[in-house]
Z-matrix of the N, CA and C atoms (Angstrom, degrees):
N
C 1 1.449
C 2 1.531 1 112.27
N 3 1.392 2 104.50 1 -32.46
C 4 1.764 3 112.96 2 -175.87
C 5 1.956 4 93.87 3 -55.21
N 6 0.924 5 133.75 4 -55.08
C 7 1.307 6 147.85 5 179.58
C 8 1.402 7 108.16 6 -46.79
N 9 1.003 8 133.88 7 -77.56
C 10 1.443 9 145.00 8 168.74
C 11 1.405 10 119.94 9 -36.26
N 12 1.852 11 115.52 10 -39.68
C 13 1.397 12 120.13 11 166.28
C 14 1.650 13 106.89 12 -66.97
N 15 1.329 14 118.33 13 -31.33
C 16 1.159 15 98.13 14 -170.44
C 17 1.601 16 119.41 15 -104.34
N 18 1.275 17 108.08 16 6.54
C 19 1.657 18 130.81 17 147.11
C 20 1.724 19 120.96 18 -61.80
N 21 1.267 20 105.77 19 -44.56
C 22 1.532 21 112.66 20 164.37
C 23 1.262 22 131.62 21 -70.57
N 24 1.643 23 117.01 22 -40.73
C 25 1.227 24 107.84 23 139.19
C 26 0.924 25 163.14 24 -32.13
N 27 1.421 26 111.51 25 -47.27
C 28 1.523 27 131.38 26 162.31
C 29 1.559 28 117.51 27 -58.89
N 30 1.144 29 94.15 28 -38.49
C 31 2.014 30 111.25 29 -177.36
C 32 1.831 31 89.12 30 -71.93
N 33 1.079 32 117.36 31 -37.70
C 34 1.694 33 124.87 32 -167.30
C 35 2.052 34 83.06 33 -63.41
N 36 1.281 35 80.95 34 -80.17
C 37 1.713 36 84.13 35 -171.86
C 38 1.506 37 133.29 36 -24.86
N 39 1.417 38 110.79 37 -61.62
C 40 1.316 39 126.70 38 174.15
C 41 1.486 40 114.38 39 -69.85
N 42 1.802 41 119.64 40 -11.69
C 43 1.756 42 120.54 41 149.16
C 44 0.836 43 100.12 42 -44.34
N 45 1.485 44 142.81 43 -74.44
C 46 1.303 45 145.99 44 -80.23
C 47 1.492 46 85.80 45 -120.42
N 48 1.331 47 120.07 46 -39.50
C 49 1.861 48 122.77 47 -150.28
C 50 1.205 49 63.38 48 -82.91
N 51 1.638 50 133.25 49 -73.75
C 52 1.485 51 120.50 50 -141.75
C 53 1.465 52 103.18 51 -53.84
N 54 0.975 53 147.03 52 -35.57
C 55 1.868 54 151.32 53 -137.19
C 56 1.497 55 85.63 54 -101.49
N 57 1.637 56 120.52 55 -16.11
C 58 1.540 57 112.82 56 -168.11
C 59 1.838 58 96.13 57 -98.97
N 60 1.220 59 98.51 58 -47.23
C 61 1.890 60 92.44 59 177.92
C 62 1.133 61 118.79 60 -56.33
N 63 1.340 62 108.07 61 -41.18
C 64 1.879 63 128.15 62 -172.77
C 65 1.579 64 97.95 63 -61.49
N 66 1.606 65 130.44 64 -25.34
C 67 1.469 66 138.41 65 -179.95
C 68 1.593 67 110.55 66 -82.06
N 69 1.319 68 103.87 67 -23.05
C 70 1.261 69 122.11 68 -171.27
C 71 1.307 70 111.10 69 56.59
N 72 1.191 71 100.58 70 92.49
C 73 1.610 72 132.58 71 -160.15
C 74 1.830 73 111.48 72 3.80
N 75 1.445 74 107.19 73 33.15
C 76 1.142 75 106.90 74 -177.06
C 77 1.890 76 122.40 75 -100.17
N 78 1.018 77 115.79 76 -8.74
C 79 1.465 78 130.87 77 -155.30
C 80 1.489 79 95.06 78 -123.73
N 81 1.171 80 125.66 79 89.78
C 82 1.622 81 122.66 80 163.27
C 83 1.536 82 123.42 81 -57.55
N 84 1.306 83 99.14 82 -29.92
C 85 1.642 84 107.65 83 -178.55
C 86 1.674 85 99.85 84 -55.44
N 87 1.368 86 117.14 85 -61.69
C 88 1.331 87 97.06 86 165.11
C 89 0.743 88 143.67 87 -5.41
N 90 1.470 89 130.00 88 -43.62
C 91 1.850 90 133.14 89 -172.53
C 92 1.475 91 95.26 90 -65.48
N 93 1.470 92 131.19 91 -52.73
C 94 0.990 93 161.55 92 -157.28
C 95 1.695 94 92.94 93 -11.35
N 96 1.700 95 116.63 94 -60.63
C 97 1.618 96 112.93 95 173.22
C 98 1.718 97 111.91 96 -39.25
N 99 1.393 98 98.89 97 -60.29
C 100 1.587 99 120.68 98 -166.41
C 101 1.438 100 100.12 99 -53.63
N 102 1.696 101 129.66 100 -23.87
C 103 1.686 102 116.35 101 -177.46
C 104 1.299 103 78.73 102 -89.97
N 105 1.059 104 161.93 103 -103.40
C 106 1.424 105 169.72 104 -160.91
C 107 1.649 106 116.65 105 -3.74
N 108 1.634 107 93.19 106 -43.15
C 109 1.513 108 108.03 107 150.93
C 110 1.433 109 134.96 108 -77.33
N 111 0.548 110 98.68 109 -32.43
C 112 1.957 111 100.62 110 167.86
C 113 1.704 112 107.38 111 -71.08
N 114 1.292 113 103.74 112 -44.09
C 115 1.425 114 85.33 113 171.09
C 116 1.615 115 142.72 114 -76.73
N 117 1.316 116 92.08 115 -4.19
C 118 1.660 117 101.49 116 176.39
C 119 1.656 118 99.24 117 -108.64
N 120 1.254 119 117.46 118 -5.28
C 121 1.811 120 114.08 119 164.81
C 122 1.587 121 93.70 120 -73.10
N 123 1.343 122 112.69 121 -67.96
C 124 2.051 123 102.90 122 -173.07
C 125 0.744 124 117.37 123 -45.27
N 126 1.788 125 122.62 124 -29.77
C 127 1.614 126 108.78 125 -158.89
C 128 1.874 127 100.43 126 -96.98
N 129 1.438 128 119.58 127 -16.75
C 130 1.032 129 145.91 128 154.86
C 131 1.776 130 109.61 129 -36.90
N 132 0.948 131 102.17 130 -46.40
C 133 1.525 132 124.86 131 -167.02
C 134 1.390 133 103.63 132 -94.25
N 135 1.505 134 119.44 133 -60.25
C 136 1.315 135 106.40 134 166.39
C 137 1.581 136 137.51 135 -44.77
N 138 1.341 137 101.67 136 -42.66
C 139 1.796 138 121.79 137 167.55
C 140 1.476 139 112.64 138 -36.50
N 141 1.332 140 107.61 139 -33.34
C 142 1.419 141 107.24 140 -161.02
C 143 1.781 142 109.08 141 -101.42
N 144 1.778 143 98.22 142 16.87
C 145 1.350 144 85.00 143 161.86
C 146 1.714 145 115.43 144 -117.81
N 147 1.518 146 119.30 145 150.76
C 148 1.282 147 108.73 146 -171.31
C 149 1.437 148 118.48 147 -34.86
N 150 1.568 149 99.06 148 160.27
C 151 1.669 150 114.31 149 -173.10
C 152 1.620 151 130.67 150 48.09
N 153 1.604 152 124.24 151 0.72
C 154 0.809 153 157.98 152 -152.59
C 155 1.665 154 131.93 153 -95.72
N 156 1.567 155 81.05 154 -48.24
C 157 1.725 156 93.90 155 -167.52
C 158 1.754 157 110.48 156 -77.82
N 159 1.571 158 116.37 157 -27.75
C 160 1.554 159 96.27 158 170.93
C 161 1.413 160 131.76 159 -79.15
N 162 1.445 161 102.74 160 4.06
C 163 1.808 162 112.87 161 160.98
C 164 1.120 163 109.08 162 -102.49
N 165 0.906 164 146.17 163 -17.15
C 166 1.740 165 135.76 164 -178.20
C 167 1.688 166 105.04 165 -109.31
N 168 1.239 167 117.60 166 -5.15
C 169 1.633 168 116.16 167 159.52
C 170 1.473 169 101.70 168 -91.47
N 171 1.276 170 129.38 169 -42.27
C 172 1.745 171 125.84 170 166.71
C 173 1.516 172 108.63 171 -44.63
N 174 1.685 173 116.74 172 -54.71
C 175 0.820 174 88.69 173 -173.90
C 176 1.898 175 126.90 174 -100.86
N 177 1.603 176 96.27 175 26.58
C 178 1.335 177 92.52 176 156.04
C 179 1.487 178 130.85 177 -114.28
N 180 1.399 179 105.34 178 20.56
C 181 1.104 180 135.63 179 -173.98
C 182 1.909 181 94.75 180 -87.96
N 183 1.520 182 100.86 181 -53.30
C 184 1.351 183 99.38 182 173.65
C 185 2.183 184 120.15 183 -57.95
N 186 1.198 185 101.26 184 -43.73
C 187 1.112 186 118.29 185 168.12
C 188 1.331 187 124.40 186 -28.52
N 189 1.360 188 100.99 187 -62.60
C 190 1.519 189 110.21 188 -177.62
C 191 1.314 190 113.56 189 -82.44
N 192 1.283 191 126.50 190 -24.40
C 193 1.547 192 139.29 191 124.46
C 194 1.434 193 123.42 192 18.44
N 195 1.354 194 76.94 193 -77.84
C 196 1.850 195 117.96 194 -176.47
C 197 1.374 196 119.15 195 -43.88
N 198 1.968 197 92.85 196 -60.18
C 199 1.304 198 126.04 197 -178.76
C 200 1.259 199 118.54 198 -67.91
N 201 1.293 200 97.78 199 -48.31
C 202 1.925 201 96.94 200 167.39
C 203 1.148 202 139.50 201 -27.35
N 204 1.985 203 97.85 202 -60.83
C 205 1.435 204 132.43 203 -175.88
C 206 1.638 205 98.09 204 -57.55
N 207 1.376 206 115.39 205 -58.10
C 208 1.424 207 101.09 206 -162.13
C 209 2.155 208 102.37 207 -82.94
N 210 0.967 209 104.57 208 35.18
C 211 1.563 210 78.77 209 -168.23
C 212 2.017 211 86.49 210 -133.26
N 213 1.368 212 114.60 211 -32.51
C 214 1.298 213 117.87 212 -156.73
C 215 1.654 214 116.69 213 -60.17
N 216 1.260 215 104.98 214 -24.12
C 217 1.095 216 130.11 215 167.12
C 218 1.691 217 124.65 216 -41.21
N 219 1.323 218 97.20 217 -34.71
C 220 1.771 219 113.63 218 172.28
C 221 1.570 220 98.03 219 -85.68
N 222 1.135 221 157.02 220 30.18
C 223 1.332 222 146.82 221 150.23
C 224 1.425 223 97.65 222 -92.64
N 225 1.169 224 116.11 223 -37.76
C 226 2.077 225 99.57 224 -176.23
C 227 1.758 226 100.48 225 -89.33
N 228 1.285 227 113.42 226 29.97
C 229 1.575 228 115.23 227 175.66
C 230 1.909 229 83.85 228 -113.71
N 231 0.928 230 121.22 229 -22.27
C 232 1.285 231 122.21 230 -168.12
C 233 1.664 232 112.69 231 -37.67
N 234 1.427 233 101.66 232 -67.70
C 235 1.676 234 103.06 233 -178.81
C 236 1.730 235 104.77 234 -62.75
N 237 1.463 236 151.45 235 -13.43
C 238 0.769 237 154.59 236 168.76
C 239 1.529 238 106.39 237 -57.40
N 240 1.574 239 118.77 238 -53.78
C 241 1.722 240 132.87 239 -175.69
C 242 1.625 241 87.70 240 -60.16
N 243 1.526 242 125.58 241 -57.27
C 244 1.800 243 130.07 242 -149.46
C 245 2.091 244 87.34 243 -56.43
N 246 1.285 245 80.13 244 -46.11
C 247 1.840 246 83.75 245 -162.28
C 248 1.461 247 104.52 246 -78.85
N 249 1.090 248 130.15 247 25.44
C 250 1.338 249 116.45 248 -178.09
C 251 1.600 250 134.87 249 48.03
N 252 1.285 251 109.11 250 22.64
C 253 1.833 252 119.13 251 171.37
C 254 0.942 253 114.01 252 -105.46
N 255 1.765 254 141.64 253 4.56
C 256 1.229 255 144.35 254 -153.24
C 257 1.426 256 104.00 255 -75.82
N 258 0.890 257 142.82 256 65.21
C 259 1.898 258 138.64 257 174.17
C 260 1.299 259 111.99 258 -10.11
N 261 1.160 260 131.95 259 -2.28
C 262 1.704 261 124.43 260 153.46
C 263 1.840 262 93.43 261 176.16
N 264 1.205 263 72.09 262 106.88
C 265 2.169 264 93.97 263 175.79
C 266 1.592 265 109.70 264 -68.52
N 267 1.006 266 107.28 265 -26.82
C 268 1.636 267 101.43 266 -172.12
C 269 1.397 268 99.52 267 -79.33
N 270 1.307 269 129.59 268 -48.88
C 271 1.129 270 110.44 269 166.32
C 272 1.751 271 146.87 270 -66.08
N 273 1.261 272 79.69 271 -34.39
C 274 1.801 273 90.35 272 150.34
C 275 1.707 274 128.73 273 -48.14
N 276 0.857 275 105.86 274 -33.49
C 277 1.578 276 130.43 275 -172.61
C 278 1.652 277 110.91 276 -100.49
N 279 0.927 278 135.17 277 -36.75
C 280 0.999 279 141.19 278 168.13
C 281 2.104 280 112.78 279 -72.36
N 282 1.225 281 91.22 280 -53.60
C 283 1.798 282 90.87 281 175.68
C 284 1.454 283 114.64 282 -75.28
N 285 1.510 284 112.22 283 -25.73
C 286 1.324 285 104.29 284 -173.70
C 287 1.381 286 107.09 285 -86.45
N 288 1.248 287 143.75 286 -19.38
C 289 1.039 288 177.03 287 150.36
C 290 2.188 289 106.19 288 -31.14
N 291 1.312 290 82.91 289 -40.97
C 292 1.870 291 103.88 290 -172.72
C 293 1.288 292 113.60 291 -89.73
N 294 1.699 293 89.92 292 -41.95
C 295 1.976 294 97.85 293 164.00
C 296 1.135 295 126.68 294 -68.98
N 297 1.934 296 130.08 295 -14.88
C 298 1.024 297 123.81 296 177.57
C 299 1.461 298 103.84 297 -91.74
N 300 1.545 299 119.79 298 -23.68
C 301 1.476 300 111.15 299 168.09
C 302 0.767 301 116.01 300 -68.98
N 303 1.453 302 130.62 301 -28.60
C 304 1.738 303 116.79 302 -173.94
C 305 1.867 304 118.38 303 -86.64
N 306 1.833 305 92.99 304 -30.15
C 307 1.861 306 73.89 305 153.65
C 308 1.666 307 128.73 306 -63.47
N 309 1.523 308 95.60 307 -67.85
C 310 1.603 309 85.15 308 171.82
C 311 1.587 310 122.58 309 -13.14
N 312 1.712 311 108.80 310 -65.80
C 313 1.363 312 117.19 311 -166.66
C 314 1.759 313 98.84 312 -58.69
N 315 1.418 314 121.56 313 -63.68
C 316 1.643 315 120.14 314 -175.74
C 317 1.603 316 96.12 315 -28.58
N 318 1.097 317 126.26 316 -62.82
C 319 1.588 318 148.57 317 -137.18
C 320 1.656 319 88.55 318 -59.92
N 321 1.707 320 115.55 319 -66.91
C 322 1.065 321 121.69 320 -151.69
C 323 2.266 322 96.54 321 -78.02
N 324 1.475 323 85.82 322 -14.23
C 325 1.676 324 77.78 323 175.82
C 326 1.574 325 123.70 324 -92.48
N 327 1.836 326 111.14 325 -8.42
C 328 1.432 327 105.96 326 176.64
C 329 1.432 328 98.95 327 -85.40
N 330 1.597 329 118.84 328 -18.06
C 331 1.550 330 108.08 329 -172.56
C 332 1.655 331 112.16 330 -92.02
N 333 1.317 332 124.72 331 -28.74
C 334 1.333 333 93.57 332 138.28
C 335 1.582 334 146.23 333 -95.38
N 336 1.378 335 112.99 334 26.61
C 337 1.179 336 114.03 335 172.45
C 338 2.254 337 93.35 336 -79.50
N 339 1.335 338 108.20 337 -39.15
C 340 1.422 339 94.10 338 -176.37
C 341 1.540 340 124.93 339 -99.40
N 342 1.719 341 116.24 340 4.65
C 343 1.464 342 114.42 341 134.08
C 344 1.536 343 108.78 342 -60.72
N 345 0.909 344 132.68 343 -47.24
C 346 1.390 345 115.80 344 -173.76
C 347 1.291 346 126.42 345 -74.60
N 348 1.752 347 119.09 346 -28.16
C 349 1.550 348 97.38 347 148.28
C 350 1.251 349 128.39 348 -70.73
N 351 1.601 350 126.50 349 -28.68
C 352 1.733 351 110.95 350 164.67
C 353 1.122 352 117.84 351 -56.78
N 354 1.350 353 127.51 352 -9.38
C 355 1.447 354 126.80 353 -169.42
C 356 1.731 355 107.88 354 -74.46
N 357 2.000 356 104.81 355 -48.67
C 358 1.492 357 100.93 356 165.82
C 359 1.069 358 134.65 357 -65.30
């Protein structure tokens, strides 16, 4: 999982720059994926040192959490982007975009958080 957090990150990161050029370097909130990503690359990174990784996957488990909450919200903007009324598409697309990575990512982290308790 330490691997995978820090695969999502990176995908987090390189949202964020793109959602920031696509603003034309005007919209800082943009980065907003890309901080979200850096923090599940360290904690990604941290995991992978002994004794380590089932607190720093908890707590990037919370993380993406975090990220979810504030981003999920742009999927019911969705038919707004299809129809062309979206008051700024790049951002629509970019957060909603972050919310489907971060379920996926939650998804693939409650299922091995509970292979790994059947595992003990």
């Amino acid at each position: 999982m330490p691997n995978v957090t820090v695969r999502v990150g990176a995908v987090l990161i390189a949202l964020g720059l793109v959602a920031y050029l696509a603003s034309g370097l005007a919209s800082l909130t943009a980065l907003i994926p890309a901080a979200f990503g850096a923090v599940l690359v360290g904690l990604g990174v941290a995991a992978k040192v002994d004794g380590h990784a089932q607190t720093m996957m908890h707590f990037a488990m919370v993380v993406a959490l975090l990220g979810l909450i504030g981003s999920v919200g742009e999927l019911f903007a969705l038919p707004a982007l299809l129809s062309g009324t979206a008051a700024n598409p790049a951002a629509v697309m970019a957060r909603a975009a972050m919310a489907v990575l971060l379920i996926a990512y939650l998804a693939l982290g409650v299922r091995s958080f509970i292979a790994a308790r059947r595992a003990r």
